[in-house]
C-alpha positions in Angstrom: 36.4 7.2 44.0 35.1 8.1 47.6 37.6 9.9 50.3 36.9 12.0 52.9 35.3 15.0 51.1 32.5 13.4 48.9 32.9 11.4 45.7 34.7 12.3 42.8 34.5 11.1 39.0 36.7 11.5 36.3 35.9 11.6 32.5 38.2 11.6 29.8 36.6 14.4 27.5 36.9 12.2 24.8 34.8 10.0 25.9 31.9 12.2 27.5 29.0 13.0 24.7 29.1 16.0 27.2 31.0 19.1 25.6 28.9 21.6 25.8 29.6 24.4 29.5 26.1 24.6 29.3 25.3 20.6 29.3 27.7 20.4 32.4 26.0 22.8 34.2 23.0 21.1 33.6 24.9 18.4 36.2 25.4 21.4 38.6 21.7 22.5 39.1 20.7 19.1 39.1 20.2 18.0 42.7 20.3 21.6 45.3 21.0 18.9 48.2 24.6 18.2 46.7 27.2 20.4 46.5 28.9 19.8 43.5 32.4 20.9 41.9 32.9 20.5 37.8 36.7 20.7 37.0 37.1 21.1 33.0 40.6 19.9 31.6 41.6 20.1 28.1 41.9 16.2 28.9 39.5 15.8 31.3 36.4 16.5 33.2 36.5 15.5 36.9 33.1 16.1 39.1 33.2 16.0 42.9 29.8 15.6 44.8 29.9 16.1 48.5 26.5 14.6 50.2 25.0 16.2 53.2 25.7 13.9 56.2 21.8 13.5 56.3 22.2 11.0 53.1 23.0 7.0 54.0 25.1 5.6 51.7 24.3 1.7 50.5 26.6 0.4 52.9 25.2 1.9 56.7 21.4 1.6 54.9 22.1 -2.3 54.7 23.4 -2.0 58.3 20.5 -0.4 59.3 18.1 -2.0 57.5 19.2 -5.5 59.5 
């Protein structure tokens, strides 16, 4: 799901192979360039990424592309 603050997906726990704080923080230090945010529910685990406004998204890079 996109709004105006980045992109967020949602995980049901259940679902995710990925239990473990320290396998979710893996996600975290991935990528320096995005700031990221890991919400952990007893239901749920949400992640919002917020891209710098240097990165194109698919969309504008088609656009520009043409």
């Amino acid at each position: 799901m996109k709004d105006d603050k980045g992109h967020s997906f949602v995980f049901q726990r259940a679902k995710l192979p990925m239990q473990d704080p320290l396998e979710l923080q893996l996600i975290h230090e991935a990528d320096d360039a995005l700031q990221k945010h890991i919400e952990v529910t007893e239901d749920e685990v949400k992640i919002r990424v917020n891209p710098p406004a240097s990165f194109l998204f698919f969309p504008k890079l088609k656009i520009k592309i043409h």
